[in-house]
C-alpha positions in Angstrom: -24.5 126.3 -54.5 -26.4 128.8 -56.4 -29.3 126.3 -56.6 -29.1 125.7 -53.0 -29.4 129.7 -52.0 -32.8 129.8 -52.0 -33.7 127.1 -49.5 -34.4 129.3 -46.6 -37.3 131.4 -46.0 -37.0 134.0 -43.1 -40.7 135.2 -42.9 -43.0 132.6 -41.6 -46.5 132.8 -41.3 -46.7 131.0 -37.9 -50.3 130.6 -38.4 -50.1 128.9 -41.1 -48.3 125.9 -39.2 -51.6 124.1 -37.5 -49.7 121.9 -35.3 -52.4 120.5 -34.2 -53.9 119.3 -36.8 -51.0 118.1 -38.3 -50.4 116.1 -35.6 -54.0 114.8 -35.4 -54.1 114.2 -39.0 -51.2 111.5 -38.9 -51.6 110.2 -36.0 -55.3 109.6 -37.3 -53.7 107.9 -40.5 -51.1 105.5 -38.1 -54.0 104.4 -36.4 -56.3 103.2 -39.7 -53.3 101.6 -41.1 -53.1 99.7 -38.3 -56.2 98.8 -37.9 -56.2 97.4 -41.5 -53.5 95.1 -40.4 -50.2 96.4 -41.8 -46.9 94.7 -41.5 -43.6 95.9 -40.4 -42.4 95.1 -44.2 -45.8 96.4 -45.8 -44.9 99.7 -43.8 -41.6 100.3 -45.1 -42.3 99.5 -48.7 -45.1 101.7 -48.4 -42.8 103.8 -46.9 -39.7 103.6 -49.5 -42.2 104.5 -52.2 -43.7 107.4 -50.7 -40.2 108.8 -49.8 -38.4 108.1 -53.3 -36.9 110.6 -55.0 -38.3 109.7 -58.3 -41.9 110.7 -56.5 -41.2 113.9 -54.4 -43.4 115.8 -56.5 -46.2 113.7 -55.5 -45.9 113.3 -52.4 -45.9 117.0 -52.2 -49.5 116.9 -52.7 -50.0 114.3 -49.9 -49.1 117.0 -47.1 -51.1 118.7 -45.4 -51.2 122.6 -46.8 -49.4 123.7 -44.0 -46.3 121.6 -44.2 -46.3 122.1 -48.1 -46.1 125.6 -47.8 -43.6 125.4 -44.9 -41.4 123.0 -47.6 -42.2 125.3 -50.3 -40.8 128.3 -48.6 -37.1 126.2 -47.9 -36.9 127.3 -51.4 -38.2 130.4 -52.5 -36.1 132.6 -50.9 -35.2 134.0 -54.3 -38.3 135.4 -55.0 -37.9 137.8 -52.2 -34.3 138.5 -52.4 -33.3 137.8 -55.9 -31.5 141.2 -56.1 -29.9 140.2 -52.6 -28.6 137.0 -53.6 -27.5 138.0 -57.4 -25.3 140.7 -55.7 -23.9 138.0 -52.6 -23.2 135.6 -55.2 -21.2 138.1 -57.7 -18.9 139.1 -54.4 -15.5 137.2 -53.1 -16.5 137.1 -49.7 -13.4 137.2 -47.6 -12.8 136.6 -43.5 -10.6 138.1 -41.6 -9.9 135.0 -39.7 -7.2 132.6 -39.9 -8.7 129.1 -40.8 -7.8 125.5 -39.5 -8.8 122.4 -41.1 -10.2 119.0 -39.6 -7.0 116.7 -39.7 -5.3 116.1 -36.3 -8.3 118.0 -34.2 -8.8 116.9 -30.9 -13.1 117.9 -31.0 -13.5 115.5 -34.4 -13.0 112.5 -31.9 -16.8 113.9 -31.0 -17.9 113.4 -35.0 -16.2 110.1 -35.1 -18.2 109.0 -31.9 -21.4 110.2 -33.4 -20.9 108.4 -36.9 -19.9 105.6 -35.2 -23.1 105.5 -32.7 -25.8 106.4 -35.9 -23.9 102.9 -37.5 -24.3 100.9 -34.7 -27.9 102.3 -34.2 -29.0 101.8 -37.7 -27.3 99.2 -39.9 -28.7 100.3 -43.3 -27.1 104.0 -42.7 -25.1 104.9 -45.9 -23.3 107.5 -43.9 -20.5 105.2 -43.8 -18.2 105.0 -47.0 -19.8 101.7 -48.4 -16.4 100.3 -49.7 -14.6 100.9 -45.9 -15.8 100.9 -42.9 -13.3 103.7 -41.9 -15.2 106.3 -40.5 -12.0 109.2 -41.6 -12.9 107.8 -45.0 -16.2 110.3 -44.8 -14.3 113.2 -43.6 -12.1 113.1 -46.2 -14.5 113.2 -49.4 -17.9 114.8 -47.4 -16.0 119.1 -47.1 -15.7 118.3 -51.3 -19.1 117.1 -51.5 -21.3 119.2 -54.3 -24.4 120.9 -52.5 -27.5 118.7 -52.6 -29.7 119.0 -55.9 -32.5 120.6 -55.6 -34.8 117.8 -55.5 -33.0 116.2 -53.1 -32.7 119.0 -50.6 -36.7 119.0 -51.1 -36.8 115.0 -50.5 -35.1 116.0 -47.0 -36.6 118.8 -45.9 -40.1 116.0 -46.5 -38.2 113.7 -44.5 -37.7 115.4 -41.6 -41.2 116.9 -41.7 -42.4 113.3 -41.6 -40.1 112.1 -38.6 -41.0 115.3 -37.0 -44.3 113.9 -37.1 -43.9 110.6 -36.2 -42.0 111.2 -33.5 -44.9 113.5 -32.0 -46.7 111.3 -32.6 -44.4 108.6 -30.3 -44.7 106.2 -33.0 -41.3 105.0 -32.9 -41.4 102.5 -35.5 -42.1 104.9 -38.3 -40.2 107.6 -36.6 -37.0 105.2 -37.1 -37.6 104.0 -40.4 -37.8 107.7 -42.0 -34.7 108.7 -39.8 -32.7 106.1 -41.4 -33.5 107.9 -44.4 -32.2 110.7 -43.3 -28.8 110.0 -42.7 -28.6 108.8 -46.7 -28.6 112.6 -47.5 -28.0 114.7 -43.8 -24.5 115.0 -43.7 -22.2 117.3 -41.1 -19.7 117.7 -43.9 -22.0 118.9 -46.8 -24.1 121.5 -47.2 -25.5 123.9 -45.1 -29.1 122.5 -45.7 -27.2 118.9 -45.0 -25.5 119.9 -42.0 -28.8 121.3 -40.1 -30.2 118.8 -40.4 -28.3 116.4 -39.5 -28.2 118.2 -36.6 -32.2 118.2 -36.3 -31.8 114.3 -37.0 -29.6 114.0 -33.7 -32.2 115.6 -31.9 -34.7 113.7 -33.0 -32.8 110.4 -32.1 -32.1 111.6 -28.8 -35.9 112.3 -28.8 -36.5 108.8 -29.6 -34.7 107.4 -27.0 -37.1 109.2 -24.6 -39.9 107.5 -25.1 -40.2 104.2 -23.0 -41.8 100.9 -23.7 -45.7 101.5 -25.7 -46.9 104.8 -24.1 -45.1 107.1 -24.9 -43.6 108.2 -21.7 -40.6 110.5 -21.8 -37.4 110.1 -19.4 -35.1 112.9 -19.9 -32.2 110.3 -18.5 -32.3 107.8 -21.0 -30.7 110.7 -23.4 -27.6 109.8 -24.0 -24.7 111.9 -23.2 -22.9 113.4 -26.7 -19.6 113.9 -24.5 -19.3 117.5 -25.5 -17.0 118.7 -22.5 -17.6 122.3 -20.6 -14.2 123.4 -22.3 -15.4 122.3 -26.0 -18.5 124.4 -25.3 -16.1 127.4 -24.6 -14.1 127.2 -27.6 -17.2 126.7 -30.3 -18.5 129.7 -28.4 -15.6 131.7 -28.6 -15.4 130.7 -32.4 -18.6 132.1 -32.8 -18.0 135.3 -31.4 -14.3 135.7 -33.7 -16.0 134.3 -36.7 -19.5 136.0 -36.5 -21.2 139.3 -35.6 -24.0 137.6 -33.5 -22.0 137.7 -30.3 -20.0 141.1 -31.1 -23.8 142.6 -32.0 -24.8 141.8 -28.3 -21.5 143.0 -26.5 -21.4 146.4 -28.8 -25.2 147.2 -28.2 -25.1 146.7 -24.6 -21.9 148.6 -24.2 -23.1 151.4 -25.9 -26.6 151.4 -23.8 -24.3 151.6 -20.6 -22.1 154.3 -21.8 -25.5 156.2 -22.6 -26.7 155.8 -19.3 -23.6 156.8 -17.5 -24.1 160.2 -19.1 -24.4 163.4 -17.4 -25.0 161.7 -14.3 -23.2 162.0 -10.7 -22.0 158.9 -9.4 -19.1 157.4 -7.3 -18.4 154.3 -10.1 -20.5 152.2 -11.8 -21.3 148.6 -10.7 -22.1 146.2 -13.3 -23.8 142.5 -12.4 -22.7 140.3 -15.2 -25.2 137.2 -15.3 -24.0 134.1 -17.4 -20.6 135.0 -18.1 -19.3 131.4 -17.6 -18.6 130.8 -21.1 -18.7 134.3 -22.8 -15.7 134.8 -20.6 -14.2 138.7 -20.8 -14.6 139.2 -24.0 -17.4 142.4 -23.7 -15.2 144.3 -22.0 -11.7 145.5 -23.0 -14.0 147.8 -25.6 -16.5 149.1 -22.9 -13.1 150.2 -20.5 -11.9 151.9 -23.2 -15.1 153.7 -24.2 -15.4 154.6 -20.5 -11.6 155.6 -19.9 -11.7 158.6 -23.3 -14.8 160.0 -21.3 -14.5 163.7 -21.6 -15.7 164.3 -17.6 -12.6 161.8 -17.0 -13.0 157.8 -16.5 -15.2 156.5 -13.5 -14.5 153.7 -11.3 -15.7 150.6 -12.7 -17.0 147.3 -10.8 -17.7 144.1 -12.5 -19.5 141.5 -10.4 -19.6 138.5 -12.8 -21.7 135.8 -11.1 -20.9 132.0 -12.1 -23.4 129.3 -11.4 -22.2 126.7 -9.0 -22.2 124.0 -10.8 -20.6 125.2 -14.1 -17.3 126.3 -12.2 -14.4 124.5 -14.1 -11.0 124.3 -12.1 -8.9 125.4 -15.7 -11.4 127.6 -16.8 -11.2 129.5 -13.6 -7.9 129.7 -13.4 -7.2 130.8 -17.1 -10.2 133.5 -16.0 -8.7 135.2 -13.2 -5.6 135.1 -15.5 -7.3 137.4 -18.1 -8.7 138.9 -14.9 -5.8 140.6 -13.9 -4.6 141.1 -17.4 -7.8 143.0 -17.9 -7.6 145.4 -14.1 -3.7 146.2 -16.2 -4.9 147.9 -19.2 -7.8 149.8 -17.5 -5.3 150.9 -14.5 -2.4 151.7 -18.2 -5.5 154.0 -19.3 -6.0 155.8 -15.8 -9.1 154.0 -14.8 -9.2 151.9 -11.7 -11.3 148.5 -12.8 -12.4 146.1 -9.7 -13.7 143.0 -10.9 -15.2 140.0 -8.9 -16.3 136.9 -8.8 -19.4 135.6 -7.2 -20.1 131.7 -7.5 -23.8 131.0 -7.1 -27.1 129.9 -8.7 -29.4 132.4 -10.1 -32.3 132.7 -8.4 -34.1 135.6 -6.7 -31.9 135.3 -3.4 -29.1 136.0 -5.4 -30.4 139.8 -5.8 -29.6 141.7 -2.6 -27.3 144.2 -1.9 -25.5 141.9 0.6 -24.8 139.2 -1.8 -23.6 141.7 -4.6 -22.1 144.1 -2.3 -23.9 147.1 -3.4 -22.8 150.6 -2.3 -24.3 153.6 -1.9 -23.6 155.9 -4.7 -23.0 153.6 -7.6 -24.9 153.6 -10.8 -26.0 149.7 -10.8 -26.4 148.2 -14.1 -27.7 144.1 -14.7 -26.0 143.4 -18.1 -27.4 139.3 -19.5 -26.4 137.9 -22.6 -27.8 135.2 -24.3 -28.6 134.4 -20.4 -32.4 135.3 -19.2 -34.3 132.2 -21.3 -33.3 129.9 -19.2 -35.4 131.5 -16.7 -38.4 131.5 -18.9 -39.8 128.0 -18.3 -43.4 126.8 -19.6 -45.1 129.4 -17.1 -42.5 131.9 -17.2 -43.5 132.4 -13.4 -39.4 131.7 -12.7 -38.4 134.7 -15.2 -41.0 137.1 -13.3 -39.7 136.5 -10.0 -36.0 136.9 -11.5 -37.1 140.2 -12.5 -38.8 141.4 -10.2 -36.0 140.5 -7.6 -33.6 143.1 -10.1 -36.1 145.9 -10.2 -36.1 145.7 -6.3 -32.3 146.9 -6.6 -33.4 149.9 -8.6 -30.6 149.5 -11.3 -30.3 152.5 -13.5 -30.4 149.8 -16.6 -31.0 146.2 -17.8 -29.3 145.1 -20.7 -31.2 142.2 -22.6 -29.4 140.6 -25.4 -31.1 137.1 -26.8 -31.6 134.9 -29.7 -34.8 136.2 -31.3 -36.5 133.0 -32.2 -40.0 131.1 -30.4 -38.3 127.8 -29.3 -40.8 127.6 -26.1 -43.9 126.4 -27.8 -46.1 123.9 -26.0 -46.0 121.8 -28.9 -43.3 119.9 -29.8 -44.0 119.6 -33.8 -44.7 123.9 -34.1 -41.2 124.1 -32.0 -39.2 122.2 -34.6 -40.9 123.8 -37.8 -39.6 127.1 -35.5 -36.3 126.0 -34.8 -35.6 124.5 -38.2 -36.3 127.7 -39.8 -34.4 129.9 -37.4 -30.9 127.4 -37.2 -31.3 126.8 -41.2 -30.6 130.9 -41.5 -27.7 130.3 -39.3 -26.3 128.0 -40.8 -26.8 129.1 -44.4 -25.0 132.5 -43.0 -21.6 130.0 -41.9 -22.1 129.0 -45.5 -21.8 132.2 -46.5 -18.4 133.1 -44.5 -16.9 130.0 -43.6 -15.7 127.0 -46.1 -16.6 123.6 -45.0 -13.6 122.2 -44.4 -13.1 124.7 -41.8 -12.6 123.3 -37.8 -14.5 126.7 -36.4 -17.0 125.9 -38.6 -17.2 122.3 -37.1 -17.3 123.5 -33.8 -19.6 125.9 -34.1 -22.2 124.2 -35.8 -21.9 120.9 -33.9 -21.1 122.1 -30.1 -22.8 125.5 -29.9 -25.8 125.3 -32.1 -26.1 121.6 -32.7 -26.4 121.4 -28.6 -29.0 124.1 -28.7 -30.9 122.5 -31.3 -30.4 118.9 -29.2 -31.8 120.6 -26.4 -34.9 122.5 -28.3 -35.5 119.5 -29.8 -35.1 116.2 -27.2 -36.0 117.5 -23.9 -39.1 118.5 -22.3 -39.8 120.3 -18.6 -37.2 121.5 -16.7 -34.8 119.7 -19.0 -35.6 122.0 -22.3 -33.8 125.4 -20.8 -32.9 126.6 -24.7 -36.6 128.4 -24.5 -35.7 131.3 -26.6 -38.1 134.0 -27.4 -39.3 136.8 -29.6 -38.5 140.4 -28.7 -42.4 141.1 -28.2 -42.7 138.2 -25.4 -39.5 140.1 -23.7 -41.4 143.5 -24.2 -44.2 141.8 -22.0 -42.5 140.0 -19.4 -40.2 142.9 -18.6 -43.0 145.3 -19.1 -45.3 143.6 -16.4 -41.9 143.0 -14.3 -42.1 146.8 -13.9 -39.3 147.8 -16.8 -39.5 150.0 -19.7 -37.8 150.0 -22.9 -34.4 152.4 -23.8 -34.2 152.8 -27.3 -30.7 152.2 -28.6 -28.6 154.9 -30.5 -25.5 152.5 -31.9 -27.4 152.0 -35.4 -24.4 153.3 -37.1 -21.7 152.0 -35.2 -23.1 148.2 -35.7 -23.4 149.0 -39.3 -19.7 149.6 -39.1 -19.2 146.7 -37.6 -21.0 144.5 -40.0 -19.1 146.0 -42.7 -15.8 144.3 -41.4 -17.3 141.0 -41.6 -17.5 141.1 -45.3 -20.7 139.4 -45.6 -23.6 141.4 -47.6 -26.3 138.6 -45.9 -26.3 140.4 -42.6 -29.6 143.2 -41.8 -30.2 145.6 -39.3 -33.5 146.8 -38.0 -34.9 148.5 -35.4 -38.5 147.3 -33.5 -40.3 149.0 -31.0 -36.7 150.0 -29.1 -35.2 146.8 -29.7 -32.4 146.5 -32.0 -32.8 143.2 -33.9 -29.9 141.5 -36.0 -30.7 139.0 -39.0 -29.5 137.3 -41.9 -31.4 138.1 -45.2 -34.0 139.3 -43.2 -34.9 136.7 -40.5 -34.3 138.1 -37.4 -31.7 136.1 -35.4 -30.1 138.4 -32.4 -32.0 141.3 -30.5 -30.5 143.4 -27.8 -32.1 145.7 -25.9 -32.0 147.9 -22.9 -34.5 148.5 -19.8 -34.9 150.7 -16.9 -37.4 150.6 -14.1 -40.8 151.9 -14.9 -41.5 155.4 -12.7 
């Protein structure tokens, strides 16, 4: 695995990445080949001879500069972190988790479908064991696999560039032929570089199917469904949150922004609006009632009005919600703080934000807490996410809480948008490498029904479809800036440290930018939270 550590890079010249042209450039070579007259079978021998393994140093040259150096950093992570990675890779890095494994799993009947659909799509796939046509057969030799060589991983990550291409290009034939090469070395049992993308590779299939008849025109609903059910969702989500500090980074840096701005203040209680807890659940806070009930000017009254979108209301989850409901209101009420919490089951939009709807009082400190929530608001104009904001400053909260994936998945163009998102997911899931084996079932589900979704989603859809549009900290400094908001700098630099330190993972960086508090692994930014108050 030690040859495999230095296949990410976390520090990507994004101007380097001339979509553009890249696009232009092979679209412009599709086009002469067929104008000299190529056949389907002149194509793919062309095609299995530029991808060979034997020749991936040559074909190296045969890319544009861009995409080389894009490759090329895959795999020279070492060079800026050699000290980083000789000390990761001298340390047992333990979890304090308790691991399951893949037999007897309810979720691997999603896998099963999956290999099942990429055999019946593509009949040369060697992701099926050759000698059976058992599909368990793979999941019992792939979490012993050995990490791709070298060379290979590099013969994949040109692969993928290539498909990439083709299919922005919505040439579908060449798009499918190099996908099928794909799946010979993407794998969602192997390695982390196999496992990402292999996820990538399901995006681009479901990309594929898009495209109808010879021009290229896109139907979002001729995707087909993965059958990843609302309550699977949950659970990977949850897994992420006991298994990881991306989630735990976001609750503990907005909790600590809230009790900072409860300070010295006089108020009757303090109102939270929770957006987008449907899946995060109650999980942010048990710590922030305790925080609030050790107060030295005694605890306040707290309100949590958690707001559900209509159509993501599941009967079980609700009822296993208002069940940790209630056992939440019992240990703030144990500590001598009187908790009121409430649901309110309704779309976001800008009607949603009056003081009817949320049952505002007077004399309440208002605070709008979002995790991981606000980018689907952002849209290709991001006219949707000003008028959301704008309808919160008009309740004069005391402070926004602003915790999101710090990534630029809502580029215009589709081929700059998957060099994006295959960098940022390929840190992620080289960090699950790093604390999770690969046998592991929270591993599984993380990676295929949390990320993998997202990555489906960045990757297949387009317009009102595509609502992963994640984005950099200095695009939220601007749309909440001209929204009217100003930034809060957080003071929890030490406490998260703390709580990094549990995890037992030396991969995981802090740093601060601007006010925002910014969370990576090896030094690619992956979570920021931040915190906002109306501009005066």
């Amino acid at each position: 695995m030690a040859d495999m550590n230095g296949w990410l890079s976390f520090l990507m010249d994004e101007s380097n990445l001339n979509q553009d042209m890249a696009i232009r450039r092979f679209c412009a070579a599709r086009t002469e080949q067929e104008q000299k007259g190529d056949s389907m079978e002149e194509t793919t021998n062309k095609l299995d001879a530029l991808w060979s393994p034997d020749t991936t140093s040559s074909t190296t040259a045969q890319l544009g500069s861009s995409e080389e150096e894009f490759v090329d950093s895959f795999f020279n992570i070492d060079c800026c972190n050699k000290e980083e990675n000789h000390k990761s890779s001298t340390e047992e890095h333990t979890f304090p988790c308790q691991e399951a494994t893949f037999p007897d799993d309810d979720y691997l009947d999603t896998l099963l479908a999956m290999v099942n659909d990429i055999e019946r799509d593509s009949a040369s796939s060697p992701m099926i064991n050759q000698e059976g046509d058992n599909a368990n057969d793979l999941l019992v030799a792939s979490p012993d696999m050995l990490p791709l060589p070298t060379d290979q991983g590099l013969h994949l990550v040109h692969l993928m560039l290539a498909c990439a291409e083709a299919v922005g290009c919505r040439d579908t034939r060449l798009a499918t032929l190099v996908l099928n090469q794909v799946w010979a070395l993407a794998n969602p049992c192997g390695d982390s570089l196999q496992r990402v993308c292999f996820c990538f590779a399901m995006g681009l299939k479901s990309r594929l199917s898009l495209v109808v008849g010879t021009n290229g025109i896109f139907n979002s609903a001729d995707i087909p469904l993965m059958g990843i059910s609302r309550p699977d969702k949950i659970d990977a989500l949850q897994s992420l949150y006991q298994t990881t500090p991306y989630v735990a980074f976001g609750f503990m840096a907005a909790n600590e922004a809230i009790c900072q701005a409860s300070q010295g203040k006089e108020f009757d209680c303090i109102h939270i609006i929770d957006l987008g807890m449907e899946l995060l659940g109650l999980h942010q806070w048990p710590s922030l009632v305790r925080k609030l009930a050790s107060r030295l000017e005694g605890p306040p009254v707290l309100r949590i009005t958690m707001i559900i979108n209509e159509g993501d209301k599941h009967p079980n989850h609700y009822s296993d919600l208002q069940a940790n409901m209630k056992a939440l209101v019992d240990d703030a009420s144990s500590l001598g703080m009187t908790l009121q919490l409430h649901i309110v089951t309704e779309t976001v939009t800008a009607a949603l934000f009056t003081c009817e709807k949320l049952n505002l009082r007077e004399g309440e400190l208002l605070i709008v807490n979002s995790i991981m929530h606000l980018h689907k608001y952002v849209k290709e104009s991001r006219g949707s996410l000003k008028i959301i904001l704008q309808a919160i400053k008009k309740l004069s909260p005391a402070l926004v809480t602003v915790v999101e994936q710090d990534a630029n998945h809502n580029g215009p163009f589709f081929l700059g948008r998957f060099l994006e998102s295959l960098h940022y997911y390929s840190a992620i899931f080289d960090s699950l490498e790093a604390s999770l084996p690969r046998h592991s079932a929270q591993r599984f589900k993380i990676e295929r029904m949390h990320f993998g979704e997202q990555i489906r989603n960045i990757v297949a859809y387009e317009g009102p479809d595509r609502i992963e549009r994640h984005e950099r900290a200095d695009q939220w400094r601007r749309q909440l800036g001209r929204a009217g908001f100003q930034v809060v700098g957080l003071k929890c630099m030490s406490q998260i440290r703390m709580m990094l330190s549990v995890y037992g993972c030396d991969g995981y960086s802090l740093a601060t930018e601007k006010g925002c508090l910014l969370l990576g692994w090896k030094g690619r930014p992956i979570m920021l939270a931040s915190a906002w108050r109306v501009h005066v």
